[in-house]
N, C-alpha and C positions, 0 to 999 in steps of 0.2 A: 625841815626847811629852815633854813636860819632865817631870825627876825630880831628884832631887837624890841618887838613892840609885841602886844599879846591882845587881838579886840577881839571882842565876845556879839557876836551875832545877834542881835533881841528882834529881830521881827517877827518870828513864830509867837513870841510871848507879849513882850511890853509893846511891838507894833500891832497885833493881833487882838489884844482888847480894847481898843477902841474902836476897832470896828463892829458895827451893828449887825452886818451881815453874816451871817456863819460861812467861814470857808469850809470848803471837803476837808476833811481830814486825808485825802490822799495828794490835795494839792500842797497842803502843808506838808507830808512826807516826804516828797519830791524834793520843796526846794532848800528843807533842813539839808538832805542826803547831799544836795548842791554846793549847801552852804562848805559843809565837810568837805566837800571834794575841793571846795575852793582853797582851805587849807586853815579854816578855822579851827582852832584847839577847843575854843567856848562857845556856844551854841545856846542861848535862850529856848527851850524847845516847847514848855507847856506849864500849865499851873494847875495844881492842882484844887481849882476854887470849886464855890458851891455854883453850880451849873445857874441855879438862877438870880443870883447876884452876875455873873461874868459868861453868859450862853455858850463862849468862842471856844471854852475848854473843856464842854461836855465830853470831850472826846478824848480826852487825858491821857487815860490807860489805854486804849482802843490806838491810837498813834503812836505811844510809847513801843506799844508791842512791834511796830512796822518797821522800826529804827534797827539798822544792823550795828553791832559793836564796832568802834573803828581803834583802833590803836593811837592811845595820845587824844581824844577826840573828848570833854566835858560836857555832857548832854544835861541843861539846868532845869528843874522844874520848882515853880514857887512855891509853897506851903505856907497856908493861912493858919493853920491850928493841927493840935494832933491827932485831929482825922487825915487830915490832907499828910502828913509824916507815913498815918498806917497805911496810906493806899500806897501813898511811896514805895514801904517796902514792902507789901504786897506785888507790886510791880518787880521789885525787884527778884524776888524769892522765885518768882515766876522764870527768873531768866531774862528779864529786860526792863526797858526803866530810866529813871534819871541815875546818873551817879554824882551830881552834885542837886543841892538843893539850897533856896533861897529864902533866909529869913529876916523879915521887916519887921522894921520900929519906924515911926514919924519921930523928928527929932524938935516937933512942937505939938502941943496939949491938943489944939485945935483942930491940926489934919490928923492927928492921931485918933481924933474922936470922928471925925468926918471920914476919911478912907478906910478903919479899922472900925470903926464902932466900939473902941476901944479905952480909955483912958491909957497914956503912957505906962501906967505901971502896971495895972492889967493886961498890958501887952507883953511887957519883961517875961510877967510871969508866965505868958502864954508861950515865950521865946524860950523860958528855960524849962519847959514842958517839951517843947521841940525838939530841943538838941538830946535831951536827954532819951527818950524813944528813938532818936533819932543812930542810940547805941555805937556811934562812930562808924557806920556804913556808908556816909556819904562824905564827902567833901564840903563842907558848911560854908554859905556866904553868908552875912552878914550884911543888910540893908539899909543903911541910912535915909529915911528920902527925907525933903524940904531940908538940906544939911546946910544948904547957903542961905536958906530963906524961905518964909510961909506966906502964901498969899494971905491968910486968914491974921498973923500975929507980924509979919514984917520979918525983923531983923533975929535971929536966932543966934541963942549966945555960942561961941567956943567952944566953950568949956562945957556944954551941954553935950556938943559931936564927939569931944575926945573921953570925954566918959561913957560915952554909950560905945565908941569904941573897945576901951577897955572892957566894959560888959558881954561884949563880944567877944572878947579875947578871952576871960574867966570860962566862958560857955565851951571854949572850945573850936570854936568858930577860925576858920583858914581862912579868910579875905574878908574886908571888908569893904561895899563899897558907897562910896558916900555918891548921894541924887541930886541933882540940881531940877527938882520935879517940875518945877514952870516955870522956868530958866531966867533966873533972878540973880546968878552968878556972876560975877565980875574976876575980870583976871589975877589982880591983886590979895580978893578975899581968896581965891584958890588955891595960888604959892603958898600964903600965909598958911590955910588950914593944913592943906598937905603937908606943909613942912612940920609941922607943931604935930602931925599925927607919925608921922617917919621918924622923927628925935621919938615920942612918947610911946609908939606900939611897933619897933622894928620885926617884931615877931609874925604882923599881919601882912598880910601884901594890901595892897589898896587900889583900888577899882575906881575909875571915875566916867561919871554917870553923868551925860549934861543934856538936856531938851534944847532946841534952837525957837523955844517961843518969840525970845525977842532978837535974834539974829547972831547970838554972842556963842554958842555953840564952839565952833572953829577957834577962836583966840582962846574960849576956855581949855580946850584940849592941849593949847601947846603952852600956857599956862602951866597946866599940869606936867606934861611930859619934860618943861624945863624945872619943874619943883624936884622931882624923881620917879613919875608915877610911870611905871608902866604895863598897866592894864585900864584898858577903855571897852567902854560899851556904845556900841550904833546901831543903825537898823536900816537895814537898804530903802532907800525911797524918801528917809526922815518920817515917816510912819510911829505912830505909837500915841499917849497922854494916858489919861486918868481912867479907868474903865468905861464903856459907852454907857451903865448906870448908874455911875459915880461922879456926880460933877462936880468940876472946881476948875477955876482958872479958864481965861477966855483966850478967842484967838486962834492958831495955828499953838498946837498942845507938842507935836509931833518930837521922836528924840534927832539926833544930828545922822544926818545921811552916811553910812558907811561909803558909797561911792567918793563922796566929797573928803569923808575922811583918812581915807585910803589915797587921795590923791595926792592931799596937801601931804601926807607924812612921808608917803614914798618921792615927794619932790625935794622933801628936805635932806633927802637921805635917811631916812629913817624906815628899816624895811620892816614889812608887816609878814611878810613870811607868805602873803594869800597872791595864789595866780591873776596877772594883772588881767590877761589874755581873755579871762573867762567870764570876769567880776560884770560886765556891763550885759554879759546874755543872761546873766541871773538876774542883775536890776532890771531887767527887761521885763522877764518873768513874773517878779517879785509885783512889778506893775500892770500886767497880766492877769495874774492872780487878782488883784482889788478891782478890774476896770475903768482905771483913769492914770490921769499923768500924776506923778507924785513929785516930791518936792525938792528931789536932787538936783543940782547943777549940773554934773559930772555926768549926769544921767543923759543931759540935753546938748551940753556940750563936748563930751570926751576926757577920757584922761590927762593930765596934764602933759605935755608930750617930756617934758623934764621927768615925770616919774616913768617914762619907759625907757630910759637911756640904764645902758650897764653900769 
């Protein structure tokens, strides 16, 4: 399908762990298999964490296996450490599975130590543990989070993101994408970093990752897409935050609505490649699925009728 734009699905994953409730594992099936039909190439699909740190992905392997291969289609799963890598490709070896995989760094001391348990460099080394088992059978992302800003420290240096960038890049690592974890982004910081990462790591493609905690979501994304960026992550509903037993950050945690984001891009002209026709009986679903209203606009109100014109 031509697009000019490439967004990666996250409701199975980074919308999925904050909620407390454990979804089926066949409901989740369903609406990844959706997701795909809708015409996603990147799909957020499972993590593979410690079940009692994050309950929502006891189900990891158990899901992975349900998932048929689609042609063109990037099925992501997170990996915390080189256990979560060998289940990886265990899943794999088996004949199904993620074939891309995600690996985080905090790009400040303090969420590093608080969402990772981890000191920053202790993490590196746990990063370059990953990739390395990780023997080049996946497709590597490379995770940025707090890249614009820490609740816990403020203001995060630059030159801190474009070197963990490059760390990334030394690894091995295809994409990198930087988080705007509890949506502290402003439009200006955005161009800036994306630009300074595009001149310094043209080798990476680059992901942009933004929460609508404080409303800025929407201007961040086209922020980026006028920097050069074009690969974005959403999650139908606006659904997602910090794991349901990991706090930090107060508020509406949720990342930026795929419905809303799909709307605004395809009004500008900017096609996303995904079926418009079909995108609002999957938020339906998607809302279905949790038992309540979520947080989309697009959801309540319709697509923009500008983005259904030829």
């Amino acid at each position: 399908m031509t697009r000019d734009v490439i967004l990666c699905e996250c409701y199975a994953r980074d919308g999925l762990q904050h909620e407390a409730r454990f979804i089926d594992t066949s409901v989740k099936a369903d609406l990844i298999q959706r997701f795909a039909a809708l015409g996603f190439e990147r799909i957020e699909a499972t993590s593979y964490s410690n079940p009692a740190v994050v309950p929502q992905f006891a189900d990891a392997s158990e899901l992975l296996a349900t998932l048929p291969r689609r042609e063109g289609v990037w099925y992501k799963a997170t990996c915390a450490n080189v256990r979560a890598v060998e289940r990886a490709l265990a899943d794999l070896d088996a004949g199904h599975g993620a074939n891309e995989i995600s690996l985080l760094v905090s790009a400040s001391e303090s969420h590093s130590q608080r969402n990772l348990k981890r000191t920053r460099e202790e993490q590196w080394r746990n990063v370059a543990a990953m990739a390395e088992r990780a023997h080049g059978r996946f497709r590597m992302v490379g995770t940025i989070s707090v890249a614009f800003g820490c609740p816990f420290e403020g203001r995060v240096d630059e030159a801190t993101v474009v070197d963990d960038a490059r760390r990334f890049a030394e690894l091995g690592v295809d994409a990198v994408t930087l988080g705007d974890t509890t949506g502290m982004a402003a439009p200006q910081a955005v161009q800036g970093l994306f630009r300074v990462l595009l001149r310094e790591c043209p080798q990476l493609a680059l992901v942009a990752h933004f929460h609508d905690t404080r409303g800025t979501g929407l201007v961040n994304y086209v922020a980026a897409l006028e920097a050069g960026v074009r690969y974005f992550d959403s999650a139908f509903g606006g659904v997602g935050g910090h794991p349901d037993k990991v706090k930090y950050g107060g508020g509406h945690t949720g990342n930026v609505a795929t419905e809303d984001l799909v709307s605004l891009f395809e009004s500008m002209g900017v096609r996303t490649g995904l079926d418009l026709q079909q995108l609002l009986e999957v938020s339906r679903l998607c809302q279905q699925a949790l038992g309540r209203e979520l947080h989309s606009r697009v959801a309540a109100s319709g697509l923009n009728p500008l983005a259904l014109r030829p």
